[in-house]
N, C-alpha and C positions, 0 to 999 in steps of 0.2 A: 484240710481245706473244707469249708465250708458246702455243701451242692447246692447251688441256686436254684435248677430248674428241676419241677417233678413232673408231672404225667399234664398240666397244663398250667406251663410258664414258672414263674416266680412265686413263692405263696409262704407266708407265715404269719407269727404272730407282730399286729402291727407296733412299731418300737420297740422291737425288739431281735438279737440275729440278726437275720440276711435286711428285714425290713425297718428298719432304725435310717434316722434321715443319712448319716454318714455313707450307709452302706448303700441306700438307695441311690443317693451324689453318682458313687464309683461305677454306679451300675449304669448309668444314664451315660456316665463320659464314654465308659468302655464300648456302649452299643451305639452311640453317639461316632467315633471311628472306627466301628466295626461296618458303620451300613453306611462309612465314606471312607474308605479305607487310603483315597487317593490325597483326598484334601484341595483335590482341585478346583471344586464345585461349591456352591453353596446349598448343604441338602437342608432337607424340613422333616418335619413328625407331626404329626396330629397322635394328641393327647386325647383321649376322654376320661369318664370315670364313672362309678357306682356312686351310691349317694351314702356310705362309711364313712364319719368323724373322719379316721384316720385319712381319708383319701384325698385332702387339702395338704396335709403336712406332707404326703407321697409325691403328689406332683409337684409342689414347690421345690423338692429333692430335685426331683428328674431335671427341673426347668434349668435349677440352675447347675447341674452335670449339663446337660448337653448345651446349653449355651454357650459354657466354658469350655468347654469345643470346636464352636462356631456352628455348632446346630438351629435351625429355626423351629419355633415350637408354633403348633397351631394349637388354640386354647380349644375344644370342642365341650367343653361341662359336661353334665350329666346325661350320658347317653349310652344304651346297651351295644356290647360287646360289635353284634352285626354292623350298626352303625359306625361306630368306630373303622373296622376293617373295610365300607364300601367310603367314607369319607377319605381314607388313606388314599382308593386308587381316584375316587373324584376330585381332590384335590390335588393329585399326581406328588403326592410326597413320597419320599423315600421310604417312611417307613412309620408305620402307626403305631401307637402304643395304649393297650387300655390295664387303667387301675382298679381294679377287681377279686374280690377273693370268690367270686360267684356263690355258689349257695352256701359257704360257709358262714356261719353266726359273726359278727360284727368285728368281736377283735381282732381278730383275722383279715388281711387283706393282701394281693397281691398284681402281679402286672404281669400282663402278656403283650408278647410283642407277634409283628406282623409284617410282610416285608410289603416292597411297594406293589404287587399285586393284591393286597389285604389275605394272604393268606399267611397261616399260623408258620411259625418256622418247625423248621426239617430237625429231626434229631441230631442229623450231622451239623448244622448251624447252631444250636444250643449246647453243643460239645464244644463249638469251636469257642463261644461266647465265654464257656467258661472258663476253656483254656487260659483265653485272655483277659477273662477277672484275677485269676490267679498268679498269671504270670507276667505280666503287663504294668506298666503303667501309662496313665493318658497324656496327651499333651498339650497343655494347653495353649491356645491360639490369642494373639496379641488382642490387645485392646480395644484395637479399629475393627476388628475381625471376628467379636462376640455374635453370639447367636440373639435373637429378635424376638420376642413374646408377644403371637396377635391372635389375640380372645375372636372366637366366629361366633356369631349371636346367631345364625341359621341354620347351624346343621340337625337341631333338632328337626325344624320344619321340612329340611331336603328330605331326611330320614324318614319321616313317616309317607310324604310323597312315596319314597321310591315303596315301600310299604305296600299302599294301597296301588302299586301298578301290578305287585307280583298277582294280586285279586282278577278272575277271568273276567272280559270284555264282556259286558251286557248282565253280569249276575248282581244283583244286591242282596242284605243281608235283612229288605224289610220284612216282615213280621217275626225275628227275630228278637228272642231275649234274651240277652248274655251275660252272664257274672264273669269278671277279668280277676285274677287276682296279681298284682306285679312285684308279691313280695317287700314294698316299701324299698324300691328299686332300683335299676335304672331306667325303666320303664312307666312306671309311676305316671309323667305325662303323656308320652307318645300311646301305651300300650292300650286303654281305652278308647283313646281319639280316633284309631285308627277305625276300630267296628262298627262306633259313631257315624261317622263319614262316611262308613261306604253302608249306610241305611239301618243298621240294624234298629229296632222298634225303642229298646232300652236296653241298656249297659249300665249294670249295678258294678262299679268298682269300688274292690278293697284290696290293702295293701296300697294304699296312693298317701301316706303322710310320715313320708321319712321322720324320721328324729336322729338320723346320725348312728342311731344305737339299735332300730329294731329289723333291721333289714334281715327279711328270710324269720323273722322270731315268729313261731308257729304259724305261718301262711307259706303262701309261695308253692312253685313246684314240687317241693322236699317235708312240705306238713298240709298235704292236702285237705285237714280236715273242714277247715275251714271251709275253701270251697264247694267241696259236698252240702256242708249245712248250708251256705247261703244261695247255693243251687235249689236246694228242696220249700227253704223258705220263702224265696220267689218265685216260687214256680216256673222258672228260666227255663227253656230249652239246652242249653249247655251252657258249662264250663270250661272257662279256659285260666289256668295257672303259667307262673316263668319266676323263676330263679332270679337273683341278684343281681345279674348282669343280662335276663334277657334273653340266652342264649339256648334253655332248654325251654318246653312244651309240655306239661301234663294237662289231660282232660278230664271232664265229667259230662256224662250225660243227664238227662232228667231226672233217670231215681237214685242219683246220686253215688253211683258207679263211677271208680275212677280210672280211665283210660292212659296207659304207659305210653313209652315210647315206640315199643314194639307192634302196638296194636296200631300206631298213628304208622309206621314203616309199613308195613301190610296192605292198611286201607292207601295210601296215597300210591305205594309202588302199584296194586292193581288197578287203578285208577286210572294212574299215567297209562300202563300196559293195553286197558283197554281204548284209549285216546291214541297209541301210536306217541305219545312223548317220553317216553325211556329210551337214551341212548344204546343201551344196552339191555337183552330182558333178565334182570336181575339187579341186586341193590347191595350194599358194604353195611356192613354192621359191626358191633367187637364182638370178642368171645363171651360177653355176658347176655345177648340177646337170647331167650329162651325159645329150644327145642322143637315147641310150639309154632313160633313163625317160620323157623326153618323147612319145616312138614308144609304148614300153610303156601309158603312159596313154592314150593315142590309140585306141589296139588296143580299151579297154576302155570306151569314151568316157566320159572323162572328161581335163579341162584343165589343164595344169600354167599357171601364172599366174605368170611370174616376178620377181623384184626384187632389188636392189641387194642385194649382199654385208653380212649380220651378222642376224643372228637376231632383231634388233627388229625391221628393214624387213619379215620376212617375218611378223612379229606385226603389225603395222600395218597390212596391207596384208590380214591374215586380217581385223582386226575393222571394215576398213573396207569391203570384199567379202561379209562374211558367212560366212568357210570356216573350219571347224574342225579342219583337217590340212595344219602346213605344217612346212616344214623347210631343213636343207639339206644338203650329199652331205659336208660335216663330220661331221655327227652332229646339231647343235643338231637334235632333232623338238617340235615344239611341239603342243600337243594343246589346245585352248581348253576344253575339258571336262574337264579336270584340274586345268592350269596356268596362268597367265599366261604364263610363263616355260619353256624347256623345260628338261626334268627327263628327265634318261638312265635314271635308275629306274626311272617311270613307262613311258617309251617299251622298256624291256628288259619289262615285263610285257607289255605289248600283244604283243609279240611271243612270246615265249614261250608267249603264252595262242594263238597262232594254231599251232604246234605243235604245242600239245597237241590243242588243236580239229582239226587235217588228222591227228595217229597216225602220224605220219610223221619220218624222220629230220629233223633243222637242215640238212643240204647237199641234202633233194628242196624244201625250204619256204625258203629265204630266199634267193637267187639268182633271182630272179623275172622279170630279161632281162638280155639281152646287152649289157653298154655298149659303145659304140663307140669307139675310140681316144682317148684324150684324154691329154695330156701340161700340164705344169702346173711353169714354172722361174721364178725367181727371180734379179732381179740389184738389188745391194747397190747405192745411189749414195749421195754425198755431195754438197752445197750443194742446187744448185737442181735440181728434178724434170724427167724430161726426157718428160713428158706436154705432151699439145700443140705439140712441137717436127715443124716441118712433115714433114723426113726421115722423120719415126717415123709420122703421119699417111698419110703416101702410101704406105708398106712395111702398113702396114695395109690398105689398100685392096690392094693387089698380092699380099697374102696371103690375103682374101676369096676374090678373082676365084679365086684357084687352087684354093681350097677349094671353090669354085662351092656349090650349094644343098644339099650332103651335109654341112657343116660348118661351125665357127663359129670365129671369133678374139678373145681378149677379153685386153684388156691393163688394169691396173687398177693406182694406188699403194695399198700396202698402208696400212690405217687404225692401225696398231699399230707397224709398224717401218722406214726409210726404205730401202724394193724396191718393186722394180717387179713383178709376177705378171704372167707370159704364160703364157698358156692359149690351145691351140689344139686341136681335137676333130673329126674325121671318120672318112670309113668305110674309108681306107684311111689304114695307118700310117704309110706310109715320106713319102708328101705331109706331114703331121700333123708329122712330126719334121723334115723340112724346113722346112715353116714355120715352127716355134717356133728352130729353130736360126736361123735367117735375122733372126729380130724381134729374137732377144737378141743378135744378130751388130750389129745396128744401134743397139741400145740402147747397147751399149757403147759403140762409136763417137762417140755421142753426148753420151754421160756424159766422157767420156777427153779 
């Protein structure tokens, strides 16, 4: 059997496998009575999407699976992932759906679903999902009883509103200059307008002219260089970058320094801490946040709480803790007082707004500690995974010992593409790149 979902929702090559219009149909009917299991009701979806060629031919799939259902579709067009998930609970549909391969290069695309809280689903509901791809068939509902296709021409505009509320009462962002970059997006419109609007002086945006084909192609979150150079070139006070769908946050300050997601977790968890708005004093992160902010928090007391790689575990694990500030050193920042989901808009205000609050340059305010070495490769395999193969096991252990209690090793298959990610992190670097040279030295071997 085929596995649909990986470490966020449904993802592959578009037209082709799991994402071919066929397979997309089966997917829509089967989640279509999975999130109305009764058939009593007449439920709904709000749809959106990234701005992917592919992502017309993906929704017309979905539209008509879940029609043939009796599902209602709400057309929401081009709009990042956050919005997607807060139109789901403001329109009280049963259950959202966005079409997105996020920062993956174009031929690629995928779909994430969201229940009618707008938040991501549970591992045990993505088990169950596919239980019932596999084993299942759908049923389809008579004639009179088809599901309704109604296009919303608004919810871009709800979206950026609710945007500019998460922005503090009484701050603006005038004599600011900002370079946006949105990837060629789904951002694209909203992502500038937003800084626009709440005053900032000038907003140089790139990454705003989709083609279908260039979305994420050397900009965006994931190729920051660009905005580095168009930072320096306008002499901008910061940068702000986002991903495909929106959904993550990398920065730049003035000399063209580029600010993670760990350094943006840091500066807003203290932030909040000194304000009295953390629910909790401490914040969720995964196992790839570096060393570095873990110390940094410490220093402040306050917990980093770690978890599994992908920006639900780290929402799951906030609303089953109670903590309102988590993320990860990607970018995803998740803010439970905003968003279900996180939203790089929202998390580039919180920041911005703590800038203006210190009167200080972006390179004295968002570098908030030192990370410690950390290296982070990648090796491609083919057939069968060579996780849990004993060789790779014991070289793990033998890279621990070396790293002894200044450092960590974390080897992990990638939930979206078939690699391996070794990551290794300590206080000295030339250990640090021995060990990662060593792991992938062995992986290969292994793979070979």
């Amino acid at each position: 059997m085929t596995k649909f979902f990986g470490t966020d929702g449904v993802r592959g090559l578009a037209n082709a496998g799991k994402m071919t219009p066929m397979g997309v149909l089966r997917l829509g009917q089967i989640a279509g009575q999975y999130f109305n299991p009764s058939a009593e009701s007449r439920p709904s979806v709000v749809i959106g999407k990234d701005t992917r060629m592919s992502g017309d031919m993906i929704e017309a799939a979905l539209v008509a699976g879940l029609t043939s259902v009796g599902v209602d579709v709400k057309l929401a067009g081009i709009l990042p992932t956050s919005g997607v998930s807060l139109m789901t609970k403001t329109l009280r549909a049963d259950f959202g759906i966005m079409i997105t391969a996020s920062h993956n290069s174009f031929p690629d695309n995928g779909i994430k679903f969201f229940g009618a809280d707008g938040c991501k689903l549970s591992d045990e509901a993505e088990a169950e999902l596919e239980t019932l791809i596999a084993d299942s068939e759908p049923t389809l509902v008579a004639s009179e009883a088809l599901g309704r296709t109604y296009p919303q021409a608004d919810l871009q505009a709800r979206y950026l509103e609710i945007c500019k509320s998460a922005f503090p009462a009484g701050v603006r962002l005038d004599g600011m200059k900002i370079v946006v970059d949105c990837a060629h997006g789904a951002a694209f419109e909203t992502g500038a307008a937003t800084f626009w609007e709440l005053g900032a002086d000038e907003v140089i945006s790139i990454g705003v002219s989709p083609s279908g084909k260039n979305i994420n192609a050397e900009c965006g979150s994931t190729a920051t260089g660009l905005l580095s150079q168009k930072v320096l070139e306008h002499g901008a006070d910061v940068g702000v970058a986002f991903d495909g769908d929106a959904d993550r946050l990398i920065m730049c300050d003035e000399t063209g320094r580029i600010i993670d997601g760990d350094q943006l977790l840091g500066l807003i968890g203290t932030s909040w801490k000194a304000q009295g708005r953390l629910s909790k004093p401490g914040l969720v992160a995964t196992v790839m946040s570096n060393l570095g902010l873990e110390r940094y928090l410490e220093a402040h007391d306050m917990a980093l709480i770690r978890t599994a790689v992908g920006d639900r575990h780290v929402a799951a694990r906030m609303r089953e803790d109670g903590y309102n500030l988590g993320g990860e050193q990607s970018g995803h920042l998740l803010m439970t007082e905003y968003s279900p989901t996180g939203d790089g808009t929202m998390a580039a205000l919180q920041v911005l707004a703590e800038i203006k609050r210190q009167g200080k340059k972006a390179s004295e305010v968002l570098s908030v500690f030192e990370p410690v070495p950390q290296i982070l490769k990648n090796i491609r395999f083919t057939g069968q995974s060579p996780m849990g193969h004993p060789e790779l096991l014991s070289a793990v252990k033998a890279a621990e010992l070396k790293l002894g209690t200044s450092g960590r090793v974390l080897i992990r298959a990638s939930g979206t593409e078939p690699l391996i990610r070794v990551m290794a992190e300590g206080d000295d670097l030339a250990v640090v790149e021995a060990v990662t040279d060593s792991l992938i030295e062995i992986i290969g071997t292994i793979i070979n």
